[in-house]
C-alpha positions as CSV (number, residue, x, y, z in Angstrom):
1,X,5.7,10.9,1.3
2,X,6.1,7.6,-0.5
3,X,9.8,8.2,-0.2
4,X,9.9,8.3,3.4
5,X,8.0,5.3,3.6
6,X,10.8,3.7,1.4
7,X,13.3,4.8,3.8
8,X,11.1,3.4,7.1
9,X,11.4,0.5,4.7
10,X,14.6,0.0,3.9
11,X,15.8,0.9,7.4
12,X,13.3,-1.8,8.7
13,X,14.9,-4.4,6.5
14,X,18.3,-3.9,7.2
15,X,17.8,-4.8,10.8
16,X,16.7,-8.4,9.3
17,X,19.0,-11.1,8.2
18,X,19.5,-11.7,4.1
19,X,17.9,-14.8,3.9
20,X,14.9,-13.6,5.5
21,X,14.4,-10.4,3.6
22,X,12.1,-11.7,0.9
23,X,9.8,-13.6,3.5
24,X,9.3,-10.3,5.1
25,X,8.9,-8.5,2.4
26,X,6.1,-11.0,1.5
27,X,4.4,-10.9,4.9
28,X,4.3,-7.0,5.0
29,X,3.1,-7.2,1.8
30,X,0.7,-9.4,2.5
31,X,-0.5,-7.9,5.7
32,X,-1.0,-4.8,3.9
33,X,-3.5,-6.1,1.8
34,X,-4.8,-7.6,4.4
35,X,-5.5,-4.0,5.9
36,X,-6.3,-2.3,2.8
37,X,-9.3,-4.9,2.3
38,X,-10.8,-5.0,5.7
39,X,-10.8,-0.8,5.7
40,X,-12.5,-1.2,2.1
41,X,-15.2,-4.1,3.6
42,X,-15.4,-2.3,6.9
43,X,-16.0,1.4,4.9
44,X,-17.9,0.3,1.6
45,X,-21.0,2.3,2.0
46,X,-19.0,5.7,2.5
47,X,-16.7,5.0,-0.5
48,X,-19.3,4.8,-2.2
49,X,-21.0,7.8,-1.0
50,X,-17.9,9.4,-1.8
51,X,-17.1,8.6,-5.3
52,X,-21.2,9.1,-5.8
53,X,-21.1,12.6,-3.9
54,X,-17.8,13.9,-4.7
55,X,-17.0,13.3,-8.6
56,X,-14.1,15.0,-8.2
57,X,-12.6,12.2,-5.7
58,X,-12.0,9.9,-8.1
59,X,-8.8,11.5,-9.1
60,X,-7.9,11.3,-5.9
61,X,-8.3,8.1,-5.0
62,X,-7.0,7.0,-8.4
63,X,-3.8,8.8,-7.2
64,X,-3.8,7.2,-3.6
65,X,-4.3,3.4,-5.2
66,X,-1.6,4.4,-7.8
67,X,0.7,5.2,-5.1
68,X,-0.3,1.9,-3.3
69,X,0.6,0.2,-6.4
70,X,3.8,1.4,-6.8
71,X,4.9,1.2,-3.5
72,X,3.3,-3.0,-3.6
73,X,5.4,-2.8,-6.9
74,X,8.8,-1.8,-5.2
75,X,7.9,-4.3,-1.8
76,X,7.8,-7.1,-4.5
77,X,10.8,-5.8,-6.4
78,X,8.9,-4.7,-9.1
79,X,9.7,-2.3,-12.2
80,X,8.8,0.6,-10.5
């Protein structure tokens, strides 16, 4: 899965000039984050319901922010 977002991507950036890459690649990022907190403020209560109901979640959703991570890591040309 997190490869074919790479590819959506990568084929999104090559329809953008060079010099412009990196400030795109900022604003996505950005705008993710963006997302990501307004679900979290907008959903709080049933996360935590969740991770208090469903111990067995937290794997889960430790994999899911992992995957976030690495894919916020790769926007920002990071290690991974």
């Amino acid at each position: 899965m997190l490869s074919d977002i790479v590819q959506i991507y990568l084929s999104f950036l090559s329809h953008v000039p060079g010099q412009f890459r990196g400030y795109v690649s900022i604003l996505l990022g950005l705008f993710i984050i963006y997302s990501i907190v307004q679900i979290i403020r907008q959903q709080f209560i049933w996360i935590i319901v969740l991770i208090v109901l469903l111990p067995t979640s937290v794997p889960i959703l430790r994999g899911v922010v992992d995957g976030i991570v690495r894919f916020l890591k790769f926007l920002f040309g990071g290690d991974s």
